[in-house]
Each structure stands twice: as C-alpha cells, then as structure tokens.
N, C-alpha and C positions, 0 to 999 in steps of 0.2 A: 074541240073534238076533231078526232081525225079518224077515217075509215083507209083500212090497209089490209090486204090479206094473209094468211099467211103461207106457210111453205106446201103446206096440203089444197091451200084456195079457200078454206074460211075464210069469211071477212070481217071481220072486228073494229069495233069502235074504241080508239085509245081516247081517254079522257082524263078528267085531274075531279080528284076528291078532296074533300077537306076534313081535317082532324079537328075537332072542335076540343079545345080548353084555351088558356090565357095564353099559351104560349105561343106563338105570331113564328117563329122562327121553324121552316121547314113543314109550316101549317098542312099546305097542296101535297098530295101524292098519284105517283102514276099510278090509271087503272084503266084494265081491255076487256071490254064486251064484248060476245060473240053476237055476229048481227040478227042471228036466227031466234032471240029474243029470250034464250036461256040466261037470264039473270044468276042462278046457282052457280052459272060456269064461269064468271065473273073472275077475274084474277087481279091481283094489286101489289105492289112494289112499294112496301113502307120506306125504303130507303132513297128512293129515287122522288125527290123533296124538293122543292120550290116556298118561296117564301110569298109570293105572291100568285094569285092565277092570272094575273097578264101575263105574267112572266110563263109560267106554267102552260098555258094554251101558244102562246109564241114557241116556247121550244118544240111541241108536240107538230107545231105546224113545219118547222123547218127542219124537223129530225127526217133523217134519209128512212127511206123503207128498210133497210137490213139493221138500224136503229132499232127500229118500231120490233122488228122482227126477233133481233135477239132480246129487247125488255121484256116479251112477249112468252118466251120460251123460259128465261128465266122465271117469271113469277107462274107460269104454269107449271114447272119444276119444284117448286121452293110450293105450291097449293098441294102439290102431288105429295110431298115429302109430310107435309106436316098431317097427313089422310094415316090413322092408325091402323097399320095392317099394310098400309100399300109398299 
C-alpha cells in the first residue's frame, strides 16, 4: 500500500486487489482509496495487472507520484463513465 495525494490534496491509498478464479495470470489489480474512509469512492484499474502481489506492492512502491496520479484519474474517469446518466 501506498498513500499519495492527489492534484486537489486528497490523500489516497493505492493498493492491489485480487481477482479470485483459477486463473493466476494478471490475478493483482490496481486500486485507490480515499483516505477520508469513504470505501464507495473506491476506484480500480482492471487493466493495470500483476501476476503476483510481491510484484504488485513493489511497483506501487516505486511508481513516481505523477504515476500514482495519472492511474488515479484514469480509473476515477473510467468509475465516472461507467455512472448511468453521468
């Protein structure tokens, strides 16, 4: 887990999910908490995949801030988009 903020100064927890079935390949996926404890605002990046979570918390550790910040905006776009009506 990593805590980062973003362009407005929220601060968010990036972390890694796992997708449970048989298939091991791309298991870990990115996902950013808001730290203010609102779990529905939760955002996640299916495409942004790891095949392990060592490997998965490693990248999340060494990823730059403007890294963290565009995966961030992405999936908070792609949550916005998928909102019927928005």
């Amino acid at each position: 887990m990593r805590r980062f903020e973003d362009e407005q100064g929220r601060t968010w927890t990036a972390s890694v999910a796992e997708r449970p079935g048989v298939d091991y390949k791309g298991r870990y996926y990115f996902v950013a908490v808001p730290e203010d404890g609102d779990e529905s605002a939760a955002v996640h990046l299916d495409d942004v995949r790891w095949n392990s979570r060592g490997t998965a918390e490693r990248t999340l550790r060494t990823m730059s801030l403007g890294e963290l910040r565009r995966r961030l905006r992405w999936a908070r776009e792609r949550a916005e988009a998928s909102i019927p009506g928005a």
